[in-house]
Structures are given as C-alpha cells and as structure tokens.
N, C-alpha and C positions, 0 to 999 in steps of 0.2 A: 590402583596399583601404582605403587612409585620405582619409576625406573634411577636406578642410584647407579653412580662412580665412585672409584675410590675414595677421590675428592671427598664427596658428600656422605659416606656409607655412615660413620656414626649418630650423625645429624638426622639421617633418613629414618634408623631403625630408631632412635628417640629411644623413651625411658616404657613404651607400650610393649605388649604384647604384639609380635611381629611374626611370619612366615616367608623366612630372605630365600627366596627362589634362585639359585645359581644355575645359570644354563649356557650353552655353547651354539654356536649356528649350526655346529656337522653333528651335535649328540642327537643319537636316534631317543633315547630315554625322555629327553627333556620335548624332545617333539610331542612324545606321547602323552607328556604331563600338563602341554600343554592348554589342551582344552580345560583340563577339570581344574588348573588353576583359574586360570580367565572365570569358570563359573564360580569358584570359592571368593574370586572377588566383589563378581557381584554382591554378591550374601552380606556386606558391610561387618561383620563380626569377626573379622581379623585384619591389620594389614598387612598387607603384601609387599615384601622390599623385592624388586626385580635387579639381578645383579647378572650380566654379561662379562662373562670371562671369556 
C-alpha cells in the first residue's frame, strides 16, 4: 500500500492500474473498508494508493 500526499499523488498512482483509497479518521465507512482493503493488498494484483483527507 502506498500512503500518498498531495505532494506525491500523481507520481504515486503512476501510469498502472490503481485503487486510491480516500478515507478520514472520524468516517465510520472507511473504518469498515478497512480490513478488506489491507487484505486486497495483500493479493499483490492491484495497487493501493492510500489518500487521507
């Protein structure tokens, strides 16, 4: 999983196939999505741009 900033967000998501995870400290949703992302990482067959708002 790559954790991106502004800064870096185009450099992160590159020219590959990407799934940019936007999430919040207080969103109840993104808590919930949190596990099944963490394991979709694992799986190496996508990456994961991790983007805190």
């Amino acid at each position: 999983m790559i954790y991106s900033t502004g800064q870096s967000f185009k450099e992160d998501i590159g020219n590959s196939l990407n799934l940019v995870y936007f999430w919040g400290p207080q969103c109840s949703v993104c808590k919930i999505l949190k596990p099944v992302i963490e394991e979709l990482d694992k799986e190496d067959q996508i990456n994961i741009v991790s983007f805190k708002w």
